[in-house]
N, C-alpha and C positions, 0 to 999 in steps of 0.2 A: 504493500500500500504506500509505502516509503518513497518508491521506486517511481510508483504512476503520480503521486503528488507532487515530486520533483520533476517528472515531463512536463505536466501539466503547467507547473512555476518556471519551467527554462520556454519549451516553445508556445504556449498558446496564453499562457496570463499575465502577458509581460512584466515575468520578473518579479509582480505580488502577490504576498502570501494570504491575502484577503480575496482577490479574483482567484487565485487557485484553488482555495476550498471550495467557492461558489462554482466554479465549472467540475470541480471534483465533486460537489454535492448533487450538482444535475446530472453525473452522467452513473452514481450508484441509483439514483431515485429510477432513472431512466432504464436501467438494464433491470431494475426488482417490478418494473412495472407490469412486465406479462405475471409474475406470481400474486403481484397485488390486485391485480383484476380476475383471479381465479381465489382470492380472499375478500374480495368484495360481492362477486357471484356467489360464494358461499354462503357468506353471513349475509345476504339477500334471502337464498331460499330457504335458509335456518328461520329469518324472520315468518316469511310465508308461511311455514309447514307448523308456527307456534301455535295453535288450532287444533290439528292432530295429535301434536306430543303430549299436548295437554289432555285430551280428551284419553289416550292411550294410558298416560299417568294415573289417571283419573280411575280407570275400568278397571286397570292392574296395582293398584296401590298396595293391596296385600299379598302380590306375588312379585318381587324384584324380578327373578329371573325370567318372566314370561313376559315383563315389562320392557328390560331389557332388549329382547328379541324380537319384541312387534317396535321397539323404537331403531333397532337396527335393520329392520324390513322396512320399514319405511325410509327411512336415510338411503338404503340400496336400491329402492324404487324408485328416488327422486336423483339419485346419484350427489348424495352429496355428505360432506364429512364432518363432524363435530369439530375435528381439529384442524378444520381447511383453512380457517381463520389465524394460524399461530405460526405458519412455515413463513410469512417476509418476517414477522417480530422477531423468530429465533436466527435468522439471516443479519437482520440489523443492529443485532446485540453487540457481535463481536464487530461489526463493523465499527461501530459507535467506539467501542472498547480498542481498539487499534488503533483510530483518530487521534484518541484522546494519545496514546505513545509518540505517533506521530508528532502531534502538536507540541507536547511539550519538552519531545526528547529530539530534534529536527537533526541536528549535528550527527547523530547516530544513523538515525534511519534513512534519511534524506541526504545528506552528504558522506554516509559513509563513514565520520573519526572513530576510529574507535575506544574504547572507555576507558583507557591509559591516558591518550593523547587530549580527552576532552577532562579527565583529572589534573594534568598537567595544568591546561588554558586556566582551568578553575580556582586553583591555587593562586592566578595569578591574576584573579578579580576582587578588589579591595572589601571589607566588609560594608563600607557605607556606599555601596553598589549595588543595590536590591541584589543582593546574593542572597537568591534561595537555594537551601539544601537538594529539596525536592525539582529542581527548575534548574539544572546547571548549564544545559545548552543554551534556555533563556537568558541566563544572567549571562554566561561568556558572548551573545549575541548583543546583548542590550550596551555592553562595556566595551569589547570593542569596535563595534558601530559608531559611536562616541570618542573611541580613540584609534582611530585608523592608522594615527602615526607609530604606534606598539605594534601594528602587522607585520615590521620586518625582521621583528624580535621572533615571532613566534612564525614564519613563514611555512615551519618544516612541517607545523601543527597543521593552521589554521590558512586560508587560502579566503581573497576578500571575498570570492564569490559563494562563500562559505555562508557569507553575514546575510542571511534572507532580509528581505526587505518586507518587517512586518508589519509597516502602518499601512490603515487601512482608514480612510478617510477621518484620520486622526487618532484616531485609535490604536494600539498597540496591541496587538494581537498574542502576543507572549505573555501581556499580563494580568492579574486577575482581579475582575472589582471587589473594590472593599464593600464589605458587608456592614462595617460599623457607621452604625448614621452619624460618632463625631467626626468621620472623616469629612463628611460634606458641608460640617458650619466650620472646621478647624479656617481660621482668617486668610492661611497661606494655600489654601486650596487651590489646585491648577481644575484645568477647562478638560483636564483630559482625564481625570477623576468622574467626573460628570459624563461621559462621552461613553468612560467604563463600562458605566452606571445604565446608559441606553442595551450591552446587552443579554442581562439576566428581563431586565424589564420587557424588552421584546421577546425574549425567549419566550416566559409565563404569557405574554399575551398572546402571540402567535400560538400557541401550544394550546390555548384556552379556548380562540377561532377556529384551527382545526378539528377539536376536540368538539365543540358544539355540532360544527357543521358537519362534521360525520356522523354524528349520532341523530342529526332532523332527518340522512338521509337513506338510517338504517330504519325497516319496517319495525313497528313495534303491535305487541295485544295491548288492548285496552285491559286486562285481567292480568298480566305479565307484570306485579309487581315488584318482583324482586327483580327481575331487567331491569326495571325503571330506576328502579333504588342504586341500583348495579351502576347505571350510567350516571346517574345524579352527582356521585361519588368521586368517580372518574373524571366529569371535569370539572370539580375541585380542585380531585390531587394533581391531574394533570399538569397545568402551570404548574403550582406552588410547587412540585417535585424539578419540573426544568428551568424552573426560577432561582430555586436553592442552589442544585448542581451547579449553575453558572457561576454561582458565586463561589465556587471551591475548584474553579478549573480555568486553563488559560480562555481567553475571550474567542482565541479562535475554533474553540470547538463550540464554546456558545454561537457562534458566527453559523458554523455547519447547521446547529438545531434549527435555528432560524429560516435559514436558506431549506431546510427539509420540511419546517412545519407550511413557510408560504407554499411549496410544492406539491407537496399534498394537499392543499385548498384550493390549488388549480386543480391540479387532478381530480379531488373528489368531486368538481363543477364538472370533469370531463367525465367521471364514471355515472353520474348523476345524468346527463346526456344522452351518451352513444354505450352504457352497459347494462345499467342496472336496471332490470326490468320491473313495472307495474306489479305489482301482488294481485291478485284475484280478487274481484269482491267478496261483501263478506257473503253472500251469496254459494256463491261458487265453493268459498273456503266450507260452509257448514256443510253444502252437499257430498263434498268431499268426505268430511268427517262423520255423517249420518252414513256414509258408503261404507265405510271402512267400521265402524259399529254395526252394522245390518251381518256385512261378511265374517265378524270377529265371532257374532252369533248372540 
């Protein structure tokens, strides 16, 4: 992933580490999209067939195992899987989970130094250098960026096209907003504190719009209240969970969430379009479910 974020940052995002996640975020969103329209046709006809399950739950309540069976006959006759819904999420995990190395370890995975040569560089960035422990390619990027004339000291190491270029309309993509709100009245407060601060705030919001608008545009029972409660839930934690995370991680994977949740909001406008089909009246649905009670006996 090291490898294709660095093409990505050498010939097509000229050169920033802000356009490179962005075209590296469209083009993971873009290749999961055949799975994510066969997890959106799922939980489409999971919603539909919430009628039957229920009515099958209903008739077999004191038989699990026969319950079971007529909900697995029915799944097989509509062709579709309980768990059709969980193959992008478990895809996009470790995706997310590599970024994140990515982002904060670049010198390694991206240019290649290896952890002698990047211990080396580190030892040799002053303590009053935002030198973080956790962050050492950050802080040897952020230090000598700022001192380019120490490049010919450390040549054998560090190479200047080494120094990724990580502002990103002001923003520093290496570093991570502060979560404490005396940072924001502290008098000596810089513009780029604030700037930080735009993106956990985008995250949780974006996160919060996706999160609604896929949920208006999954089918629901009017009687399915634990769904309801289920999703209610959901986009609460939603933000608040990609809200918090932003604040304990460099800004450019906050950047990625962002650039994934707007994508998915087009997309879900495009599944909602040209995929996802109508449910049945409620008509159609009860006939179905009187069919399937008539033949159950």
């Amino acid at each position: 992933m090291g490898a294709v974020l660095k093409f990505i940052y050498d010939h097509i995002a000229f050169q920033n580490y802000g356009i490179a996640i962005i075209l590296f975020t469209v083009v993971i969103k873009s290749l999961m999209l055949p799975l994510t329209i066969k997890q959106v046709q799922s939980t489409s006809k999971m919603g539909v067939l919430q009628p039957q399950m229920q009515e099958i739950q209903k008739k077999y309540k004191d038989d699990k195992e026969k319950q079971s069976a007529e909900l697995m006959k029915l799944y097989q006759e509509n062709k579709v899987s309980p768990a059709g819904g969980c193959l992008p999420l478990l895809i996009q995990m470790p995706v997310l989970f590599s970024l994140y190395y990515v982002i904060s370890q670049p010198l390694k995975y991206m240019a290649g130094i290896s952890a002698e040569a990047i211990g080396q560089l580190y030892e040799m960035v002053p303590q009053g250098a935002d030198k973080l422990a956790n962050m050492k390619d950050l802080s040897i990027i952020a230090y000598f960026s700022g001192h380019t004339e120490l490049l010919e000291k450390v040549a054998h190491l560090l190479k200047p096209a080494d120094l990724f270029n990580m502002d990103f309309l002001g923003i520093n993509l290496g570093a991570i907003p502060a979560w404490n709100p005396s940072v924001y009245i502290n008098p000596g407060v810089g513009i780029h504190s604030f700037l930080l601060l735009l993106i956990p705030v985008l995250s949780a919001l974006t996160s919060y719009i996706s999160a609604k608008y896929s949920m208006q545009a999954t089918p629901q029972t009017s009687g399915d209240q634990m769904q309801s409660s289920m999703q209610k839930n959901m986009l609460l934690m939603s933000p608040v969970m990609s809200g918090f995370i932003s604040f304990t991680v460099p800004a450019g994977l906050g950047l990625y969430w962002i650039i994934g949740n707007v994508y998915q909001i087009a997309q879900q406008m495009f599944m909602n379009r040209f995929v996802i089909k109508k449910p049945p009246n409620s008509s159609a649905a009860n006939k179905a479910v009187k069919e399937r009670t008539i033949e159950g006996g």
